[in-house]
Each structure stands twice: as structure tokens, then as C-alpha cells.
Residue, then its C-alpha position, 0 to 999 in steps of 0.5 A: x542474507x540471513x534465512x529469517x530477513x529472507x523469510x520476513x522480506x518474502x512475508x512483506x512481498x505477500x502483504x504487499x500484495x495482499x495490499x493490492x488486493x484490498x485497494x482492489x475490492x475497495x475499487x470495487x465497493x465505490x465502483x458500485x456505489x458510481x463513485x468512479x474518481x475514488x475507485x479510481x484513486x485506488x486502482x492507482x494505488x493498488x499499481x502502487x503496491x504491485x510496483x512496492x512488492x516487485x521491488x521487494x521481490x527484486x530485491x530479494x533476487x539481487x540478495x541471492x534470497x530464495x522468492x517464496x509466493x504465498x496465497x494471497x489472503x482474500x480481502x474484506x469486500x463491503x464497508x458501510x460507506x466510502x469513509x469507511x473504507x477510507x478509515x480501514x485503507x489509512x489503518x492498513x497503511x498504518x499497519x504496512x508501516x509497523x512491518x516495515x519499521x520492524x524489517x528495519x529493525x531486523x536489518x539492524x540487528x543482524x548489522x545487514x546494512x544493505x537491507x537497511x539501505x534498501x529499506x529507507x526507501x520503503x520508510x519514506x513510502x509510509x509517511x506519504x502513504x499514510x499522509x495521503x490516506x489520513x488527508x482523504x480520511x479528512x476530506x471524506x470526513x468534510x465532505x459528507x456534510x456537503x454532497x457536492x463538495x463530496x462529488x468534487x472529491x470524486x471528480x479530483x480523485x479520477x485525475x491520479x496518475x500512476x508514477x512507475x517507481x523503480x522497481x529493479x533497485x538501479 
């Protein structure tokens, strides 16, 4: 692999978990405003995006690419309602999906097709990803002039399951 996929993968690994974190301190900001199915939801997630980075870290591995961890940057840790926090979760995804479309881009232009392959993957990820934010986003958005439709939400949200994904690239 060329040194500077190698770089750019070790710099997606970090913001994957960087990803976590902030999925984490938003699990944190519902939990204490009691709102325990979205906290929920977004435990489920941040699981989601340790499994996204260990699958790049494996990856990464299988290539012979040197792994380099970096300090995790500290997340923002208040938002001004559980729609907010919601708005900023569907931005980051939007963001996530930029880096990996420009991953892709550098595996194309260095003609690394295994790269690529792997990170079609990841692309699929992004539409769901932002897909479910953007639904939330709207549903939050409903929801708030309605408080028991808001405190269905919550309800649904605390029945997500975790779905492992193959993280070993077999």
C-alpha cells in the first residue's frame, strides 16, 4: 500500500473513534435529561463505530500498513435540546461520508483496487447512516410538538439492537 492510503486509513481509524466518542457524550446528554431510548440508540451506535474503525484497523493489517492510534480528540458534551444533538450526530455523518468518499477517491487514483473494493463497504454504511440520522432528525423535529409522540420516540429507540458486522474483512 502506498504510505499516504496508509496515512489517510490510520486518519479514518481515529475519526471513527472519534465518532464513538461523540455518539458516547450524546448518550450522556440524553441520559441526563431521563431520556433513556434515545441514549440508548446511540450506545448502539457508538458499538457501530468501534466495529466501522476495527474494520478499517483490520484492514489495514491484512495490507501489511503500519496501525498508528492517535489521541482521540475530546467531544462536544452539551447540546441545547435532543434535536440538536440529533442535527449535529446527522452532520457528522454527513462529514464521515465526504472522508470516506475521498478515501475512495485516493484508491482510485493510485489504481489500489483492493482499497476500493474494501471501501464500497463503507460507502453503503454512509447512505444508511445518514438515512437514519436524517428520519430521526425528522421525527425528533414532529415529535416536539407533541410530547407523548416525543416520549414514543424514546420508548422505540430503547429496543435497537446491535448487529456485529464482520470486522475481520472474511
Amino acid at each position: 500500500m502506498d504510505s499516504k492510503m496508509v496515512d489517510a486509513i490510520n486518519e479514518q481509524i481515529n475519526f471513527e473513534f472519534y465518532s464513538s466518542y461523540i455518539y458516547l457524550s450524546m448518550s450522556a446528554y440524553l441520559k441526563s435529561l431521563n431520556l433513556n431510548g434515545f441514549a440508548h440508540w446511540l450506545e448502539i451506535q457508538v458499538q457501530e463505530e468501534l466495529a466501522h474503525a476495527m474494520k478499517l484497523f483490520n484492514f489495514l493489517e491484512d495490507r501489511n500498513g503500519k496501525v498508528i492510534l492517535e489521541a482521540i480528540e475530546k467531544p462536544k458534551s452539551t447540546w441545547n435540546s435532543p434535536l440538536d444533538a440529533f442535527q449535529d450526530a446527522y452532520e457528522h455523518e454527513k462529514i464521515v461520508t465526504a472522508r470516506i468518499n475521498n478515501l475512495v477517491d485516493m484508491a482510485l487514483t493510485q489504481k489500489d483496487h483492493a482499497t476500493n473494493a474494501h471501501l464500497q463497504w463503507f460507502i453503503s454504511e454512509q447512505v444508511e447512516e445518514e438515512s437514519n440520522f436524517c428520519t430521526i432528525v425528522q421525527q425528533i423535529s414532529l415529535a416536539e410538538k407533541s410530547p407523548g409522540g416525543f416520549f414514543l420516540l424514546d420508548k422505540e429507540f430503547s429496543q435497537r439492537v446491535f448487529t456485529p458486522i464482520d470486522t475481520n474483512n472474511k
